[in-house]
C-alpha positions in Angstrom: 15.9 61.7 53.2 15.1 58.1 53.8 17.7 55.7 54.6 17.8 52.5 53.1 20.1 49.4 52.8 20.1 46.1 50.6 19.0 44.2 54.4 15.9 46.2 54.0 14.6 44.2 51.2 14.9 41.1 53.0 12.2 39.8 56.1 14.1 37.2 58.6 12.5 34.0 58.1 13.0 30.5 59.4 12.3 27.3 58.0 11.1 24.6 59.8 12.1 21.5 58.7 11.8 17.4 59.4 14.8 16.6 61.2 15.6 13.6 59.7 17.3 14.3 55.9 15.1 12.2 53.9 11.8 13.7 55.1 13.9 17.3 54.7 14.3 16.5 51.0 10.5 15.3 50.4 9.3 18.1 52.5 10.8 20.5 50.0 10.3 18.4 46.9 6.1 18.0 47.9 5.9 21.8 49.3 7.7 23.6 46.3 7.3 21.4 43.3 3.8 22.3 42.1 2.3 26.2 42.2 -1.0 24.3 43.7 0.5 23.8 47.4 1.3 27.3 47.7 -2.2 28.9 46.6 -3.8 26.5 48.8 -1.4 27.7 51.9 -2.3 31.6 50.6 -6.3 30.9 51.0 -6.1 30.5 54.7 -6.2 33.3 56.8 -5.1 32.4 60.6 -7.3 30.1 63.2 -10.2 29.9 60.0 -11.2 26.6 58.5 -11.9 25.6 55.2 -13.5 23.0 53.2 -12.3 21.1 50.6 -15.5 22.0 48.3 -14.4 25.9 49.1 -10.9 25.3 48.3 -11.9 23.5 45.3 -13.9 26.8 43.9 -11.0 28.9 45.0 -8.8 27.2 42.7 -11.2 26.5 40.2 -8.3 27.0 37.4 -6.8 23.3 38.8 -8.5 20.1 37.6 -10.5 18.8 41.6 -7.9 15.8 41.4 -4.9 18.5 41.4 -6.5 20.3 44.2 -7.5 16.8 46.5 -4.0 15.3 45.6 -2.4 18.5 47.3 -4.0 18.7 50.3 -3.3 15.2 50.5 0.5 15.9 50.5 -0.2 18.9 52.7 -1.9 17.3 55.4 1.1 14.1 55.2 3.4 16.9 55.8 1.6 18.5 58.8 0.8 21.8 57.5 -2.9 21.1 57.5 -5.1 19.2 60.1 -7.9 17.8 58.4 -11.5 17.3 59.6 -14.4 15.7 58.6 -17.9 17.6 59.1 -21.2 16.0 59.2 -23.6 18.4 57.5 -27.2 17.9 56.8 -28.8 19.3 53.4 -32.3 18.7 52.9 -32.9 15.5 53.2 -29.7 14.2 53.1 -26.6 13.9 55.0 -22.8 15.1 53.7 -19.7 14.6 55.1 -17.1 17.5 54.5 -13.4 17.1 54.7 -12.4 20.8 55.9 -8.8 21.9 56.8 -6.8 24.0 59.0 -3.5 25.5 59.2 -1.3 23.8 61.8 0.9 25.7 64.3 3.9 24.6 61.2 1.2 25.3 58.6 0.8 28.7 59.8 4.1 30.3 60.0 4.6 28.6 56.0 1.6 30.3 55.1 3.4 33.7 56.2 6.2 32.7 54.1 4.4 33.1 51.1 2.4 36.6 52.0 4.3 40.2 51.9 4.9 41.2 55.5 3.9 44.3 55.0 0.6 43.7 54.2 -0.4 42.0 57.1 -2.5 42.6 59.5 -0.3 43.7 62.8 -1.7 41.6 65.4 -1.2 38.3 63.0 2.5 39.2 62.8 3.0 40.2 66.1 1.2 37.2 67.6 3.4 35.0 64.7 6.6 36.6 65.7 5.8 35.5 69.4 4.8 32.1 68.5 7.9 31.3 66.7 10.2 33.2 68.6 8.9 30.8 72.0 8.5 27.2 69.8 12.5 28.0 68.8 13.6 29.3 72.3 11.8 26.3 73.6 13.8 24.1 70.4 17.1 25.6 71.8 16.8 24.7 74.9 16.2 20.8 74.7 19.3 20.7 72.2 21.2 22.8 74.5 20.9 20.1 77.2 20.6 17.1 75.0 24.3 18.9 73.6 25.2 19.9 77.1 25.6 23.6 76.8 25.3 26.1 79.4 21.4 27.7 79.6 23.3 30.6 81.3 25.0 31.2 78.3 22.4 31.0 76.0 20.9 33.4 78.7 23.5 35.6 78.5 24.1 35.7 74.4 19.8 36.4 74.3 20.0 39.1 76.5 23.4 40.7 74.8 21.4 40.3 71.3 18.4 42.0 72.5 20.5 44.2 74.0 22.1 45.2 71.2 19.0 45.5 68.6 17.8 48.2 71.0 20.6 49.7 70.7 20.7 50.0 67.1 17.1 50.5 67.1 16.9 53.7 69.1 20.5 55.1 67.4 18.3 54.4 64.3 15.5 56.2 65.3 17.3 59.1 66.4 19.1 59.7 62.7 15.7 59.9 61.8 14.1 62.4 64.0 17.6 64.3 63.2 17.4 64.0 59.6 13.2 64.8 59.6 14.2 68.2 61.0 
């Protein structure tokens, strides 16, 4: 018999946002108002790069100016890097805007995919990346607000604590309820 709740149709997820209010608000606006942004995040797979001409046949069902106006926006908002490439065809030679997920770019590019279809080690090493850029977060507002590192110590360690907990009391229902 398999247990489920309503919390098991949910994944934790954090947004990282500008911090000033403004920039929040055309963050959102720019990353949410047009289909476009979000099939352009969902073509990149982690660390790979891509060039605008590929991106462009990707999305084929957008007019080019659609595509180029987007990762425009995207790049403004830090979610790409872009690069320009010097390529040689034939006689001639090209230069290739090609574009990367950022560090921010990646973890929004998760936000868009089903968890459970991705590959382990991308989540894994995603999981650890965020979970050491917000630790890292925390701890310069904790001084710049003046609050205790032990305590923050202490509250991590009770909170892992208690996950395991609840982890392995899950785990054995389980095994109990397999046999």
């Amino acid at each position: 018999m398999e247990h489920s709740s309503k919390s098991d149709e949910y994944w934790p997820f954090i947004v990282i946002m500008p911090i000033d209010a403004s920039r929040r608000a055309k963050y959102m606006l720019t990353l949410f108002s047009s289909p476009t942004s979000l099939e352009i995040l969902n073509l990149f797979k982690w660390g790979e790069e891509l060039c605008q001409k590929e991106i462009i046949l990707a999305l084929s069902h957008h007019s080019n100016k659609t595509v180029i106006s987007m990762l425009k926006k995207l790049v403004e908002l830090k979610l790409l890097s872009e690069n320009v490439k010097v390529v040689q065809y034939s006689n001639r030679v090209v230069r290739m805007k090609c574009y990367r997920l950022t560090e921010i770019g990646r973890w929004y590019s998760l936000l868009f995919k089903d968890p459970r279809i991705l590959d382990r080690e991308t989540l894994k090493s995603s999981i650890v990346e965020l979970l050491t850029w917000l630790l890292n977060r925390f701890l310069t507002y904790s001084s710049e607000l003046d609050i205790d590192i032990e305590s923050i110590e202490r509250y991590i360690c009770s909170t892992i604590a208690s996950a395991r907990k609840a982890s392995t009391s899950q785990l054995n229902r389980t095994t109990r309820e397999v046999y």
